[in-house]
C-alpha positions in Angstrom: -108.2 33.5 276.6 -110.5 33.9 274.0 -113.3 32.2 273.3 -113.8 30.5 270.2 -116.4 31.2 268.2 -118.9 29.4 266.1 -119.7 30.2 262.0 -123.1 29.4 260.8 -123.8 28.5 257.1 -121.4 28.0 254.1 -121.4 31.4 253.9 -120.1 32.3 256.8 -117.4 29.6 256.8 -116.3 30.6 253.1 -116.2 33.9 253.9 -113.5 33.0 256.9 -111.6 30.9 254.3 -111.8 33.8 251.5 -113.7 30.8 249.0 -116.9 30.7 247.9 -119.9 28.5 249.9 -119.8 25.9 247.0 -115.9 25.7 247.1 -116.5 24.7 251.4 -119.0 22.1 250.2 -116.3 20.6 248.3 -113.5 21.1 251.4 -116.5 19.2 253.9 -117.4 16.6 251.2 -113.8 15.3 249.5 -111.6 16.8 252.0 -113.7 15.7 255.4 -113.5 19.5 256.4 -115.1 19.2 260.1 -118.0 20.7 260.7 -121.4 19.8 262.3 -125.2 20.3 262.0 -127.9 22.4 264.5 -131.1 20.6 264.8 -132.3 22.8 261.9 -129.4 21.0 259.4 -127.2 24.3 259.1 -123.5 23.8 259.1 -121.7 25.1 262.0 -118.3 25.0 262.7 -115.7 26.7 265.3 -112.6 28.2 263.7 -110.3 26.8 266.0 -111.3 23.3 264.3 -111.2 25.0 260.6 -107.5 25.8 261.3 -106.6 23.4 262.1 -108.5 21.6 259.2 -106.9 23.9 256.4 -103.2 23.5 258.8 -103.3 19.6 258.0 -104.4 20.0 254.7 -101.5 22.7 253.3 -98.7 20.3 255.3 -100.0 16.9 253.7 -100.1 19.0 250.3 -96.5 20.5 250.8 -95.5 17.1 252.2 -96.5 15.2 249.2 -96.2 17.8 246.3 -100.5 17.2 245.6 -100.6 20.4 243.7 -98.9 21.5 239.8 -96.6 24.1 241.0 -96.6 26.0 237.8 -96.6 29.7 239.0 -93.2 29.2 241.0 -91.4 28.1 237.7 -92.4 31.3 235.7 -91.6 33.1 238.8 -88.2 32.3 238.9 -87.5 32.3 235.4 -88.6 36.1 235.2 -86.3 36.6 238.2 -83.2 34.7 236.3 -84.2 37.1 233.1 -84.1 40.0 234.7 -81.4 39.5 236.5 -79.4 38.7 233.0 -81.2 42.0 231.6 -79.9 44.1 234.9 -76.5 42.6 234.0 -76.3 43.1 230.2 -77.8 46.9 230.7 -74.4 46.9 233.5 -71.9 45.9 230.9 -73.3 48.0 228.4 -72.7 51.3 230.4 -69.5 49.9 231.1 -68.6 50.0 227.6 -69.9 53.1 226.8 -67.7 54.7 229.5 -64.8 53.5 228.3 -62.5 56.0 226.3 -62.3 55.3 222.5 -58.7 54.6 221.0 -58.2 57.6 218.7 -55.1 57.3 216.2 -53.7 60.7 217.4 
């Protein structure tokens, strides 16, 4: 098995979370993001806790709708008007192959 390892500094734990140092602050101050302190007062923290850290927050999130899910409404409107365009542009060649009436 592997062993977990340790991150040292806000750096090093926003890096692992793809955020900035400051943005981690926030996560460890509002969100209690666990983490702990070497005798020097640098944050350390294993991954394996920070997992499971970001794993709780994204459920209780999902679980209680926290967030303004904007992006997923323009999303699926685009879909739904493309979709209408991919069937207009459909109907239109299917006109245009028809054969016209002539009066001969």
């Amino acid at each position: 098995m592997e062993t977990d390892q340790w991150l040292t500094g806000w750096r090093a734990i926003g890096k692992y979370f793809g955020k900035s140092a400051r943005t981690v602050q926030r996560y460890a101050r509002d969100d209690g993001m666990p983490f702990f302190c070497d005798p020097s007062g640098r944050p350390m923290a294993m991954k394996s806790h920070l997992d499971a850290h970001i794993l709780k927050m994204n459920q209780y999130n999902y679980n209680t709708k926290n967030w303004p899910d904007k992006g997923i409404g323009k999303a699926l409107g685009y879909e739904n008007e493309k979709a209408q365009q991919k069937k207009d542009l459909n109907e239109r060649l299917i006109l245009a192959q028809k054969p016209t009436r002539s009066r001969f």
